[in-house]
C-alpha positions in Angstrom: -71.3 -35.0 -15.6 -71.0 -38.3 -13.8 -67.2 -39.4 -12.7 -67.5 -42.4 -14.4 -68.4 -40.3 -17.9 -65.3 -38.4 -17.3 -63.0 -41.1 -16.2 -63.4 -42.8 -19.7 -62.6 -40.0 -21.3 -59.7 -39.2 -18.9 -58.2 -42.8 -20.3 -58.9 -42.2 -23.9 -57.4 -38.9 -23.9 -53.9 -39.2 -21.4 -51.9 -40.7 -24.2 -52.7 -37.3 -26.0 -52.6 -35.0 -24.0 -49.5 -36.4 -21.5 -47.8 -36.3 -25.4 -48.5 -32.2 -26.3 -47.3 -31.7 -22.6 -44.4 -33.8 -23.0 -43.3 -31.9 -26.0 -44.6 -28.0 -24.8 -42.7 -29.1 -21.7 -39.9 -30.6 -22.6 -39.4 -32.9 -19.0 -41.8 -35.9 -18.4 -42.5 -35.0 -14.4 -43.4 -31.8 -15.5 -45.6 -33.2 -18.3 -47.4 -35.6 -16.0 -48.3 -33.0 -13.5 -49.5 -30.6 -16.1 -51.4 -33.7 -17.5 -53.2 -34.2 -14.2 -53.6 -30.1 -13.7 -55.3 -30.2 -17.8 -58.0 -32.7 -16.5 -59.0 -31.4 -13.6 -59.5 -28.0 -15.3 -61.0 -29.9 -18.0 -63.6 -31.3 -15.3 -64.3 -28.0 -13.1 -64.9 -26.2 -17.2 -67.0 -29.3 -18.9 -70.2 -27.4 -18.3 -68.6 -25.1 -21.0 -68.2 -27.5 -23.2 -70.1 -28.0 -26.3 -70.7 -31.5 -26.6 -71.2 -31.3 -30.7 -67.6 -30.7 -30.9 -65.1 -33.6 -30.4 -63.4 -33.8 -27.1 -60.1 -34.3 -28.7 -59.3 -30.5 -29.8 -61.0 -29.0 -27.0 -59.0 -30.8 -24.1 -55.9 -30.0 -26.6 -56.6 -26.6 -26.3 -56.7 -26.6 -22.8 -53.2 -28.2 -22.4 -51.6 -26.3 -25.1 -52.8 -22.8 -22.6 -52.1 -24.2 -19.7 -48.4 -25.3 -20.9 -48.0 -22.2 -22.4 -48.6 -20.1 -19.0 -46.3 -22.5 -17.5 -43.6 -21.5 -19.3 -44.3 -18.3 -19.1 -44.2 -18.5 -15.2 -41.2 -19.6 -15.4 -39.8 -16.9 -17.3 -38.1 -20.0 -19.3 -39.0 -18.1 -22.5 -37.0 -14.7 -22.0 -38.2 -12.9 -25.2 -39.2 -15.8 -27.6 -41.6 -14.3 -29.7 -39.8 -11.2 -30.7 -41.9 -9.7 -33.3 -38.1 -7.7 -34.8 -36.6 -10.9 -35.8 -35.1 -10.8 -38.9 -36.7 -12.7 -41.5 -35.3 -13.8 -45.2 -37.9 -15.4 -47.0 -35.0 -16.4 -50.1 -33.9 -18.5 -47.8 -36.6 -20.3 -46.3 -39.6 -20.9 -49.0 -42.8 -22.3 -48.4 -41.9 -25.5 -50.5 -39.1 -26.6 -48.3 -38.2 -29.7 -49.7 -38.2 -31.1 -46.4 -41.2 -33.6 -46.7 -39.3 -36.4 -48.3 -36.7 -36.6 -45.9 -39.4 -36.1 -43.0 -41.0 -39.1 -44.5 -37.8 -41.2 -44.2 -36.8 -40.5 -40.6 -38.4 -42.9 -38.0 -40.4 -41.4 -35.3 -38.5 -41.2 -32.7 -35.8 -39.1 -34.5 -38.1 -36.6 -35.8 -39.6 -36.4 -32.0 -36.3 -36.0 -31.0 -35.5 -33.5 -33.3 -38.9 -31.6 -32.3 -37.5 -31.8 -28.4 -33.7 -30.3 -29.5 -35.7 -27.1 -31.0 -35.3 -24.2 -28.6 -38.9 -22.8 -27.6 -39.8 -20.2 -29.7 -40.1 -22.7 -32.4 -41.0 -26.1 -30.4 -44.0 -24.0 -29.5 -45.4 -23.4 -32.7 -44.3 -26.8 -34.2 -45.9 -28.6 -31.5 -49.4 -26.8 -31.5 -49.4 -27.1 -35.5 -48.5 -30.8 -36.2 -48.8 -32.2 -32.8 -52.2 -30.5 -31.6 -53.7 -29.4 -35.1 -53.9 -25.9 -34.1 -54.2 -23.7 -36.8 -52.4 -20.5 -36.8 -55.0 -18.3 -35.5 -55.8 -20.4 -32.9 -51.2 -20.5 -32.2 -51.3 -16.6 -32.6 -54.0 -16.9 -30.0 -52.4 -19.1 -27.6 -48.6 -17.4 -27.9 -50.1 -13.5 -28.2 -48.5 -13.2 -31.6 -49.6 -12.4 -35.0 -50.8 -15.1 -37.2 -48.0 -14.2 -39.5 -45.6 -14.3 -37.2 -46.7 -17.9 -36.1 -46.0 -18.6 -40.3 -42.5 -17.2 -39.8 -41.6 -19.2 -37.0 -42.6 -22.7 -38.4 -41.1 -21.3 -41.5 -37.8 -21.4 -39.4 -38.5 -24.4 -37.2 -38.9 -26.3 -40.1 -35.5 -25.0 -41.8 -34.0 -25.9 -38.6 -35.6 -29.1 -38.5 -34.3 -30.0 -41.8 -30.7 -29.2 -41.3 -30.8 -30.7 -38.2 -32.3 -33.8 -39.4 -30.0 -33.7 -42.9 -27.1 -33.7 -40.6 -28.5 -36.7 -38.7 -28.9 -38.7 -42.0 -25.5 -37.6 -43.6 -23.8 -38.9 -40.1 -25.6 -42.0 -39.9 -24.7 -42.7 -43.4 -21.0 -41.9 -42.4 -20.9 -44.7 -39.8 
């Protein structure tokens, strides 16, 4: 692939993938390195690369794995994804009534909302709405079970609801 190629694709794609690292990472000087480490394993892999498939998802992927073995490394994580959490499905249903006041938050306080998560639901929350991973392809990345991934959105988006309901119930106060 010529540089040149690759460079254009390098500056349609940082905004992307700088933001997934951003949020898997949590700390913009660690996002921008692992930004620069995702292209340049991006470049040394393109011959693996199908080209019928969009660029988008595929250099996603890439970043989402790498981030992932970063934290890992770090042993940030301690047991994240621990399969015996308990679950109570009464008090978390699918249709979480969260989606209207989702839609009436700005941007930047749901973002900020998605950085206050701890990891073990970040993770997920991220690769799902950030990265349109599905859940095979998070159960994949995180070495869990595609159920588990359901249950941990299941309760990053309970927590993401209080947490944001708390927001709007203060700001309302003021």
């Amino acid at each position: 692939m010529k540089k040149a190629a690759f460079d254009a694709l390098y500056r349609e794609h940082y905004g992307r993938v700088y933001g997934l690292c951003r949020r898997l990472l949590g700390q913009s000087a660690d996002a921008e390195d692992a930004t620069q480490e995702v292209f340049v394993r991006a470049y040394r892999s393109f011959g693996r690369y199908r080209r019928e498939d969009p660029f988008g998802p595929w250099i996603s992927t890439i970043a989402g794995n790498y981030c992932i073995d970063l934290l890992r490394g770090k042993q940030r994580r301690g047991d994240l994804f621990n399969e015996d959490a308990e679950v109570d499905p009464a008090s978390d249903p699918l249709d979480n009534g969260a989606g209207p006041l989702i839609r009436s938050q700005d941007a930047e306080t749901i973002n900020r909302a998605v950085e206050a998560l701890p990891e073990q639901f970040r993770l997920p929350v991220v690769l799902a709405y950030y990265s349109d991973a599905s859940y095979d392809q998070i159960a994949e990345t995180l070495g869990i079970t595609r159920n588990h991934v359901g249950v941990l959105l299941l309760r990053a988006k309970k927590k993401l609801r209080e947490q944001l309901t708390t927001q709007s119930a203060q700001g309302e106060l003021r």
